[in-house]
C-alpha positions as CSV (number, residue, x, y, z in Angstrom):
1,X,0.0,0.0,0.0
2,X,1.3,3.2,-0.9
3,X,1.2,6.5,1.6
4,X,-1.9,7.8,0.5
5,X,-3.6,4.6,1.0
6,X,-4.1,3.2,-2.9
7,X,-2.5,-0.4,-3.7
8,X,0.1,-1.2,-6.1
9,X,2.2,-4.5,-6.5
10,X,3.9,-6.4,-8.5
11,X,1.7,-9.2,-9.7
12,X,3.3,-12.4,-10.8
13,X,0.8,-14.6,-12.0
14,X,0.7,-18.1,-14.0
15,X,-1.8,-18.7,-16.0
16,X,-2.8,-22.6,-17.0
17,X,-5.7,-24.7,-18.9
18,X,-7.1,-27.9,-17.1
19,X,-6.9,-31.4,-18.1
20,X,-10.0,-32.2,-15.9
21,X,-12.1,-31.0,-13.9
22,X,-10.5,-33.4,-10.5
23,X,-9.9,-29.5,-9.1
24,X,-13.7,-29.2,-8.1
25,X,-13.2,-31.8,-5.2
26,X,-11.4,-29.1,-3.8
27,X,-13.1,-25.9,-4.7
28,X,-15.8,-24.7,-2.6
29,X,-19.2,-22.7,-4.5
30,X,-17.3,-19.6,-6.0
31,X,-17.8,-16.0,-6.4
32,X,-19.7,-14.6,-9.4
33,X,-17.6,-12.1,-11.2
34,X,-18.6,-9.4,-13.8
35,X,-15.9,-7.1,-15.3
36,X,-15.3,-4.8,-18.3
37,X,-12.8,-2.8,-19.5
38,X,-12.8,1.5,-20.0
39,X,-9.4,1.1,-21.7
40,X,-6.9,-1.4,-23.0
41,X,-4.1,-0.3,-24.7
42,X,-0.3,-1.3,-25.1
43,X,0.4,0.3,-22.2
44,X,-2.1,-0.8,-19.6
45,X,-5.7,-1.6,-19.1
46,X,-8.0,-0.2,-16.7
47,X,-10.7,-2.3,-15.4
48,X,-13.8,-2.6,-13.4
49,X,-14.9,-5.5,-11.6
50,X,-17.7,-6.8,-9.8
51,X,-16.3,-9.7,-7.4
52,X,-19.0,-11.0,-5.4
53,X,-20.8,-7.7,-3.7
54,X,-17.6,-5.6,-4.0
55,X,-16.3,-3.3,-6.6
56,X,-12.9,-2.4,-7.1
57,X,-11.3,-0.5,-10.2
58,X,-8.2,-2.0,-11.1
59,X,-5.2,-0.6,-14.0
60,X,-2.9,-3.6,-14.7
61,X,0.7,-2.5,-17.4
62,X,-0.1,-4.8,-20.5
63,X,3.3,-6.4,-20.4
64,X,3.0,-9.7,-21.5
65,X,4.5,-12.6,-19.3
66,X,3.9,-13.7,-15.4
67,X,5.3,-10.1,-14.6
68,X,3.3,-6.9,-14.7
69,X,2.5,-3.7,-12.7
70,X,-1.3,-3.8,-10.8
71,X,-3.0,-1.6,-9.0
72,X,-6.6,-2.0,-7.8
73,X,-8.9,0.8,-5.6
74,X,-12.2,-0.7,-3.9
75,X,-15.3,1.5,-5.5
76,X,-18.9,1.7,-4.7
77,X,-20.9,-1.2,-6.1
78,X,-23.5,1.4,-7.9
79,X,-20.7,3.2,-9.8
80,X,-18.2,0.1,-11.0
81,X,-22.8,-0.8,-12.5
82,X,-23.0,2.5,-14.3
83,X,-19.3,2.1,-15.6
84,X,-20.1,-1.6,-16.8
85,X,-23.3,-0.6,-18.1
86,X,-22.7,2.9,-19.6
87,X,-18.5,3.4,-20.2
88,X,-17.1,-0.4,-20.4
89,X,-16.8,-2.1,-23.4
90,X,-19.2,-5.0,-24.1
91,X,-19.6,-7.5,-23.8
92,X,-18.3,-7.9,-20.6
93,X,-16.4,-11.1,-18.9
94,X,-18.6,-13.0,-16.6
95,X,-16.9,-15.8,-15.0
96,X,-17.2,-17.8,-11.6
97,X,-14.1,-17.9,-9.5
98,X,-13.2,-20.8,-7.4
99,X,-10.5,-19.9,-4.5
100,X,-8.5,-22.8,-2.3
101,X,-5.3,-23.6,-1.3
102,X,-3.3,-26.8,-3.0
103,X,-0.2,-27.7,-1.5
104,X,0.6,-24.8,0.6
105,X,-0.3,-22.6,-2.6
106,X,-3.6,-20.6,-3.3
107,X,-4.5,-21.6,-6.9
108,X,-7.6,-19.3,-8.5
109,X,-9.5,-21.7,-11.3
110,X,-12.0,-19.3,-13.2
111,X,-14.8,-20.9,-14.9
112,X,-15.8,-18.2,-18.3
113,X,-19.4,-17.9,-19.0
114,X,-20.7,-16.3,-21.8
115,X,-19.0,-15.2,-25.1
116,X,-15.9,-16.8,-23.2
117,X,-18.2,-20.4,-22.2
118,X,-15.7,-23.3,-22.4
119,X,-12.9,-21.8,-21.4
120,X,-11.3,-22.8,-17.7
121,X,-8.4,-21.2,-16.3
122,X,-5.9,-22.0,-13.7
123,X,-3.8,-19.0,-11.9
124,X,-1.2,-19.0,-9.5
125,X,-0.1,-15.8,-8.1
126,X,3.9,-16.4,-7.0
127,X,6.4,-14.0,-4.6
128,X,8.9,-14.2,-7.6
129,X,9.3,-15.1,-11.0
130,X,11.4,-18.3,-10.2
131,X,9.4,-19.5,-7.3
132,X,8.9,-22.9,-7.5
133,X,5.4,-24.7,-6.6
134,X,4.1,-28.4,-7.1
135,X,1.8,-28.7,-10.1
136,X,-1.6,-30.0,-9.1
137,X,-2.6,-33.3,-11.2
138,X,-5.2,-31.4,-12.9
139,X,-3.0,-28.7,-14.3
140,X,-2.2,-29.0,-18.3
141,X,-0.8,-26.7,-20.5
142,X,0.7,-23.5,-19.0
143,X,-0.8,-20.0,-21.5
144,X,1.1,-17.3,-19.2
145,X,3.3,-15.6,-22.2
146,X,-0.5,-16.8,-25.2
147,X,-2.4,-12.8,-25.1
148,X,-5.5,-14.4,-26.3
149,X,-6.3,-16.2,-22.4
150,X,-5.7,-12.4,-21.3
151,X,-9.0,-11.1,-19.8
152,X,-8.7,-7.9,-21.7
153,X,-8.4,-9.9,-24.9
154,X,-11.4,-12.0,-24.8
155,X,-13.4,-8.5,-24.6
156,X,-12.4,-8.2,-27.9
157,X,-11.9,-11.9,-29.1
158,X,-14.1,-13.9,-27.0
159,X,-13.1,-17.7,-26.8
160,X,-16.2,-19.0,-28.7
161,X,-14.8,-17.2,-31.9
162,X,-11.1,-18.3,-31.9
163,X,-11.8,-22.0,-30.5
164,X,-14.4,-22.3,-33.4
165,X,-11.5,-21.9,-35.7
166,X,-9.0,-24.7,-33.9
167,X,-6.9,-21.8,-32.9
């Protein structure tokens, strides 16, 4: 947390698909999320999410990789449903979250609803780039450094169109 009381961090994330759903004997009911983006561009995006009943606005550097600058500010749920309604781009990511820990290690599996339906993600958010961590049985291919499993890509190329093509 910075002096005046906003976030920033370094997030170092890993992003993986599935090869089964075996991770569900350990997930619990998940959180409904609803996000959209005011602005993505090759320097950063700024989003606004709905996670659950809170709101945050978050502005994540579009470097591509496991490494990237993040900052998020809670808002007030009745402004981040104008901004998704009136100023976000559409259609908007809707996804279910599923939160535990494996290991010793809090994995994040996000299950994409929507234009996005089909798609399942794995994340692992590490203290440093070379941290080491075991890989669950369930974990397949890892997509960190592939843009198009980026949420602020499937606004614009939503997984129905690009898995339709064998891509």
């Amino acid at each position: 947390m910075t002096a005046n009381g906003k976030t920033m961090v370094t997030e170092i994330e890993r992003k993986f698909l599935l090869r089964n759903d075996d991770w569900r004997a350990l997930a619990g009911e998940g959180v409904a999320y609803r996000q959209g983006y005011l602005v993505g561009s090759d320097r950063a995006s700024v989003r606004v999410r709905l996670e659950g009943e809170q709101a945050y606005l978050n502005i994540k550097s579009a470097t591509l990789g496991i490494e990237r600058m993040e900052f998020e500010y809670p808002i007030p749920r009745e402004d981040a449903e104008v901004l998704l309604a009136r100023l976000c781009q559409q259609p908007l990511i809707e996804k279910r979250r599923y939160t535990f820990m494996y290991e010793g290690k809090q994995w994040e599996i996000d299950v994409f609803e929507g234009d996005n339906a089909g798609l399942v993600v794995a994340e692992i958010e590490l203290q440093s780039v070379d941290e080491e961590f075991v890989r669950p049985p369930w974990l397949g291919e890892e997509v960190s450094d592939d843009p198009r499993y980026y949420n602020v890509s499937l606004v614009t190329h939503p997984y129905r169109e690009w898995r339709e093509q064998g891509t």
